[in-house]
Every structure is written in structure tokens, then in C-alpha cells.
KEKE-635233 format. One record per atom (N, C-alpha, C): residue number from 1; chain; x, y, z. Coordinates in nm, 3 decimals. Example, Ala and Ser with C-alpha at 12.3 -4.5 7.8 and 13.67 -1.06 7.14 Angstrom:
<rs>
1,A,1.319,-0.569,0.780
1,A,1.230,-0.450,0.780
1,A,1.320,-0.330,0.780
2,A,1.285,-0.225,0.708
2,A,1.367,-0.106,0.714
2,A,1.290,0.003,0.787
</rs>
This chain:
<rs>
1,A,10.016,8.187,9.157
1,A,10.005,8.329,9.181
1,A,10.139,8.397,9.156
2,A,10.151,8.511,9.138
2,A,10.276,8.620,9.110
2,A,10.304,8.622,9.223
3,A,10.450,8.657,9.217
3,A,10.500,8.675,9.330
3,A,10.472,8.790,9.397
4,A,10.514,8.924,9.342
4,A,10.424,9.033,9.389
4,A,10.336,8.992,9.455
5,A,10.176,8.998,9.424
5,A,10.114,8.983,9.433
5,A,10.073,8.856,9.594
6,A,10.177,8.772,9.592
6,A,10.163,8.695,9.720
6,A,10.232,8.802,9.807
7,A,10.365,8.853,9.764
7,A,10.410,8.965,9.891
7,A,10.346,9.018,9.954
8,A,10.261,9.118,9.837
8,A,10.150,9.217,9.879
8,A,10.002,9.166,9.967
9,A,9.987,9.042,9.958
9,A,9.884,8.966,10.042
9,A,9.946,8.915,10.135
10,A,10.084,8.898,10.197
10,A,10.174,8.871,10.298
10,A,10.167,8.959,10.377
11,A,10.210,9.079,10.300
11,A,10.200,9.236,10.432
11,A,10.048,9.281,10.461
12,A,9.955,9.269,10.355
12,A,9.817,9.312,10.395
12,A,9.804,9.226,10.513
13,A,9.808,9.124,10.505
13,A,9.755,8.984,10.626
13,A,9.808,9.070,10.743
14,A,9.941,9.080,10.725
14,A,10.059,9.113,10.828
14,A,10.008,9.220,10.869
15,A,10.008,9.334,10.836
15,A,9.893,9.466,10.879
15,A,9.779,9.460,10.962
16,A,9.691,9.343,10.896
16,A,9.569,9.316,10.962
16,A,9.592,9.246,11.105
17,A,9.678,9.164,11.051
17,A,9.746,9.100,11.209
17,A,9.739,9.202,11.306
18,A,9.844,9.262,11.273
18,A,9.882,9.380,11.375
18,A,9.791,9.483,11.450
19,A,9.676,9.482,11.349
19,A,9.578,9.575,11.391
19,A,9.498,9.508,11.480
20,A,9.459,9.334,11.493
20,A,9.380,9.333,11.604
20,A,9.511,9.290,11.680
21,A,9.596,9.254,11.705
21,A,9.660,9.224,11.829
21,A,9.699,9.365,11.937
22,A,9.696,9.500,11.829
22,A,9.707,9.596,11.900
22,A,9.554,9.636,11.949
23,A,9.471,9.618,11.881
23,A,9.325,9.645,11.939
23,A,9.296,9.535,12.043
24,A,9.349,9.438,12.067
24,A,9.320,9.330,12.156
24,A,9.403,9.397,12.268
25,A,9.567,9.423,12.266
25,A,9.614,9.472,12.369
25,A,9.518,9.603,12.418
26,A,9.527,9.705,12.316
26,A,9.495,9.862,12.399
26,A,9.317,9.827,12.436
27,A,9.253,9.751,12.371
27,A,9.145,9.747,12.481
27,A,9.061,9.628,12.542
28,A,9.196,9.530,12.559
28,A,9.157,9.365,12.615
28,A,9.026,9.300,12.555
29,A,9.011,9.337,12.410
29,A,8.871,9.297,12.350
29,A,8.895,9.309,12.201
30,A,8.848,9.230,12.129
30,A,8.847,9.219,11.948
30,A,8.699,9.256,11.915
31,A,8.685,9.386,11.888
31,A,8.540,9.444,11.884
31,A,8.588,9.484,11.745
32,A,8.394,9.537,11.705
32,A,8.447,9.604,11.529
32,A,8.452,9.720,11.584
33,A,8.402,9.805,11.687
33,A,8.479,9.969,11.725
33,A,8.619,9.969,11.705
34,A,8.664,9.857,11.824
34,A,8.826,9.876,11.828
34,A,8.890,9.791,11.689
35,A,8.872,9.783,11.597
35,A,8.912,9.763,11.510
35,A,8.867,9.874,11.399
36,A,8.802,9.941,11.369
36,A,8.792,10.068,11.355
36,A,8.906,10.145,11.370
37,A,8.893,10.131,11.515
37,A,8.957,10.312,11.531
37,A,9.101,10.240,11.557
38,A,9.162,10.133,11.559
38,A,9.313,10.145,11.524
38,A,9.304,10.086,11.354
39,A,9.247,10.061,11.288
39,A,9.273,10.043,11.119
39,A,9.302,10.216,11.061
40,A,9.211,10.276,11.137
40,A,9.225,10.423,11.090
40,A,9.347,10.477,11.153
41,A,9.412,10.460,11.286
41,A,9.550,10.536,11.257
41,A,9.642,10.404,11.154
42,A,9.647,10.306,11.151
42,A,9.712,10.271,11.024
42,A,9.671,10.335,10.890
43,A,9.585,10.342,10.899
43,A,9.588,10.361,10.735
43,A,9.642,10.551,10.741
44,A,9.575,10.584,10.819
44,A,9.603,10.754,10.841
44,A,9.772,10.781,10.790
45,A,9.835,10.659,10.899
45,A,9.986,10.671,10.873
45,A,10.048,10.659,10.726
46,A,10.023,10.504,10.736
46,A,10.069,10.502,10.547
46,A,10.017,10.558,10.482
47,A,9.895,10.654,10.466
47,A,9.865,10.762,10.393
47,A,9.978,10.886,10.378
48,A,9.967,10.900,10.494
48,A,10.049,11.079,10.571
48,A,10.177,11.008,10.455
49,A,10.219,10.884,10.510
49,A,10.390,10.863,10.469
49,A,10.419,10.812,10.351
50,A,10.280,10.790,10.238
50,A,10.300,10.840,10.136
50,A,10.323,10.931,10.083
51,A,10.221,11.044,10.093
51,A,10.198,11.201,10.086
51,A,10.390,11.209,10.065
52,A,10.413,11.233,10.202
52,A,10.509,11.256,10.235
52,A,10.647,11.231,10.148
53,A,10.629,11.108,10.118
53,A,10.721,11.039,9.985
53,A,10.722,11.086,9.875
54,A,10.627,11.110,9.846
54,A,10.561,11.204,9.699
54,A,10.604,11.322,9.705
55,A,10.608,11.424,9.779
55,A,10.659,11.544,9.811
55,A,10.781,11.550,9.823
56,A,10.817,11.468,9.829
56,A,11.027,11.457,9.811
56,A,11.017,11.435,9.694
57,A,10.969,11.321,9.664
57,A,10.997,11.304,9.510
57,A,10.970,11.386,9.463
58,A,10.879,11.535,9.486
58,A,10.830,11.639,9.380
58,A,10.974,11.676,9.392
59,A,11.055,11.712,9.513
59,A,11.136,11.793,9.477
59,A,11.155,11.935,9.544
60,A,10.996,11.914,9.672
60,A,10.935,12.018,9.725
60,A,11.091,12.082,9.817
61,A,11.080,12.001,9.874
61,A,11.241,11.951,9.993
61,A,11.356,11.999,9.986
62,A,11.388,11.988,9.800
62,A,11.507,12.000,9.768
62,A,11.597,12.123,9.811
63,A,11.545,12.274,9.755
63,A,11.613,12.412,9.816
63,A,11.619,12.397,10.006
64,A,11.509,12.385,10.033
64,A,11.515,12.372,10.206
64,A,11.632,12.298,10.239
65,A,11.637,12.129,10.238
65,A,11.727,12.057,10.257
65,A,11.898,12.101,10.205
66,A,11.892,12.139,10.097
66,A,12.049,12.165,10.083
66,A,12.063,12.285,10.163
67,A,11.990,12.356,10.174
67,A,12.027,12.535,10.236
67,A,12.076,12.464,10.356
68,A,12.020,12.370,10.427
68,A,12.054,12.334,10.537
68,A,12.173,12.333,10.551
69,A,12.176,12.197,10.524
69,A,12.279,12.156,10.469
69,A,12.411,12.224,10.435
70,A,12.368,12.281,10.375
70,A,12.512,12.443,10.340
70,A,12.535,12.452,10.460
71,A,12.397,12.498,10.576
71,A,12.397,12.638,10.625
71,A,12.510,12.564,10.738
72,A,12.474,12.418,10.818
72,A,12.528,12.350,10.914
72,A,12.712,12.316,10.853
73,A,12.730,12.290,10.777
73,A,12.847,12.274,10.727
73,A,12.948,12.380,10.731
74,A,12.925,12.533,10.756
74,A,13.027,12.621,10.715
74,A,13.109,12.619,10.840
75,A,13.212,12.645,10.735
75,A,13.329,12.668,10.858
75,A,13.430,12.535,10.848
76,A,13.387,12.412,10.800
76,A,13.444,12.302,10.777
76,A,13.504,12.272,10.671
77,A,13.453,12.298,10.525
77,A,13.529,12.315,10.434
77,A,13.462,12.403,10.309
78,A,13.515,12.403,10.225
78,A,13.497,12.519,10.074
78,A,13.330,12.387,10.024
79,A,13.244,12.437,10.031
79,A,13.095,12.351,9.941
79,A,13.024,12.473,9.883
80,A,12.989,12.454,9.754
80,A,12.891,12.511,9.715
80,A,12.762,12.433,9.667
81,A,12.666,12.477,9.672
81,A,12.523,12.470,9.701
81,A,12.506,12.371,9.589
82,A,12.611,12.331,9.455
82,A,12.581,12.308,9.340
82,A,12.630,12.103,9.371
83,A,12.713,12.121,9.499
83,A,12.786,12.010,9.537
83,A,12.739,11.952,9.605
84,A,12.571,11.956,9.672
84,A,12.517,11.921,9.786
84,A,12.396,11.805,9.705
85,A,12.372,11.697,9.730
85,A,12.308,11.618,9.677
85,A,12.169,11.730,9.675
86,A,12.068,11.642,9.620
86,A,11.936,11.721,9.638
86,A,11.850,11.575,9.772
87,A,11.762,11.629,9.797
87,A,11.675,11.519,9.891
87,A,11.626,11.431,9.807
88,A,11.563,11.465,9.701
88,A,11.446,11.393,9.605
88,A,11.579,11.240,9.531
89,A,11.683,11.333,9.519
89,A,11.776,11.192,9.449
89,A,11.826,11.126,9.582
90,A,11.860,11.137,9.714
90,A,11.895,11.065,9.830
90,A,11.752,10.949,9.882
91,A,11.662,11.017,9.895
91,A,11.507,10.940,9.933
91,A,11.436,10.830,9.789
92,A,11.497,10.748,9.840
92,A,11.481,10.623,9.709
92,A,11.379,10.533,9.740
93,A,11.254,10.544,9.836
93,A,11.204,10.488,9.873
93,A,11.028,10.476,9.777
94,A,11.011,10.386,9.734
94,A,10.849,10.411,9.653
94,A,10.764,10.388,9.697
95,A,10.696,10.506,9.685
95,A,10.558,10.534,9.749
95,A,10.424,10.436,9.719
96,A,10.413,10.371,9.594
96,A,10.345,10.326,9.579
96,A,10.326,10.213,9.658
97,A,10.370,10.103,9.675
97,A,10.332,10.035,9.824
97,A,10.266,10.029,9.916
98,A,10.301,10.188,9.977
98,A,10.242,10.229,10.099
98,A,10.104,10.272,10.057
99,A,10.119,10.309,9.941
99,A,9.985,10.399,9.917
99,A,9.893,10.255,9.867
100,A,9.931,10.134,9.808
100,A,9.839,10.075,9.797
100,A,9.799,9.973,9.939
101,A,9.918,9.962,10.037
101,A,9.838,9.917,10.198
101,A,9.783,10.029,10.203
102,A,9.796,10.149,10.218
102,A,9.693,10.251,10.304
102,A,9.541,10.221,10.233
103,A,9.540,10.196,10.087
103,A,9.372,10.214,10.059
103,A,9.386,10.100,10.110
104,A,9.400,9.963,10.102
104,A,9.329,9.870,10.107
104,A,9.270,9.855,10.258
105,A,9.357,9.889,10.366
105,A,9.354,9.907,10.501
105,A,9.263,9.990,10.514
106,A,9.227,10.109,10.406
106,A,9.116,10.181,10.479
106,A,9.016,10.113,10.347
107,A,8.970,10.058,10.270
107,A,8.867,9.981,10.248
107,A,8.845,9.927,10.327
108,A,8.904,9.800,10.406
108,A,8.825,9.702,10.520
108,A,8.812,9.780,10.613
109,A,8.823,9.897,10.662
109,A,8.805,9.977,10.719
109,A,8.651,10.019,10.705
110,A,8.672,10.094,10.615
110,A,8.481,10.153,10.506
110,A,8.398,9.996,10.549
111,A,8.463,9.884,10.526
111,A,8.349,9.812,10.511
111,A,8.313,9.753,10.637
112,A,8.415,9.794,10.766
112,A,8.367,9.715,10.893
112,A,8.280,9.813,10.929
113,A,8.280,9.961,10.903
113,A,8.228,10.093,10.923
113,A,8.062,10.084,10.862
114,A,8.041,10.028,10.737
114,A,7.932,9.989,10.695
114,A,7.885,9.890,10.784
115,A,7.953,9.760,10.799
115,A,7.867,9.640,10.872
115,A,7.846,9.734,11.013
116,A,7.936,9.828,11.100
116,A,7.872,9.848,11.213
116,A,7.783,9.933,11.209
117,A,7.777,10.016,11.120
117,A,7.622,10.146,11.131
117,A,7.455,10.079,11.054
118,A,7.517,9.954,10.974
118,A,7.430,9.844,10.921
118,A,7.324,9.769,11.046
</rs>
């Protein structure tokens, strides 16, 4: 197998892990409800914090963040707006990752959702 590819079946596992040991803690039981409804705030999350990644990378960020930036700095030394990194080149983080745990997390999701209304 690729290495990728074993990573990415390392953290899926690892995810899934996590989701029943937290559904086992928050409701002392490994049910397909409670596995449900905590797969969906995972996946909800790495969704949102893709989104989120993507929108820096647009660049959305960029005027907001430096204005800040300016705005907190005066008084300390001579900066102009042209000298202030942007967000989108500081946030080096790739989205794609997250965005491919979030579907897959919410596929077994869809499909425990099918076996329980089944």
C-alpha cells in the first residue's frame, strides 16, 4: 500500500476510535444513536475547519487581518500596511485532509443513519 494512503487509514481508524470512546464515555453505552450524534459533531467540525481554511486561502481575511494588525501596532514603530504579511501567506495549513476525514466521517455516518431508520 502507499504510504499516504496507510496515513490516511491511520487517522480515519484514529477518528473512529475517538468517536466511540467519546460516545461510550458521554453516554456509558456504544449504541448506533450515540454514535450518530457524536460522528456528526466530528464531521460538522472538520467540515466548519475546512471551510474555514479555504477562506484564508481565498484571501477573504487578508484586508481585515492586516488593518488589525496596523491598527494594534501604532504608536510602536513607522509600518505601513504594504509591510504587514497578508493571513492567506502566514496560514500554511491544507485543507484538503480535513475535508477528506470530514466526508468520509460523515459517510459512515449516512450509512449508520441508513442501517438505523432501516
Amino acid at each position: 500500500m502507499n504510504f499516504r494512503f496507510k496515513k490516511k487509514l491511520y487517522i480515519l481508524l484514529f477518528t473512529q476510535l475517538a468517536i466511540n470512546i467519546i460516545s461510550f464515555i458521554s453516554y456509558r453505552k456504544i449504541s448506533l444513536i450515540s454514535y450518530i450524534n457524536i460522528s456528526f459533531l466530528f464531521t460538522a467540525a472538520l467540515l466548519l475547519l475546512t471551510t474555514l481554511i479555504y477562506t484564508i486561502h481565498s484571501g477573504f481575511y487578508d484586508a481585515i487581518s492586516r488593518s488589525f494588525n496596523l491598527a494594534f501596532s501604532r504608536g510602536k514603530d513607522e509600518r505601513r500596511l504594504e509591510d504587514i504579511p497578508r493571513l492567506s501567506e502566514m496560514i500554511t495549513v491544507d485543507e484538503k485532509p480535513l475535508l477528506f476525514h470530514g466526508l468520509m466521517n460523515g459517510l459512515f455516518m449516512m450509512i449508520a443513519l441508513i442501517a438505523y431508520y432501516l
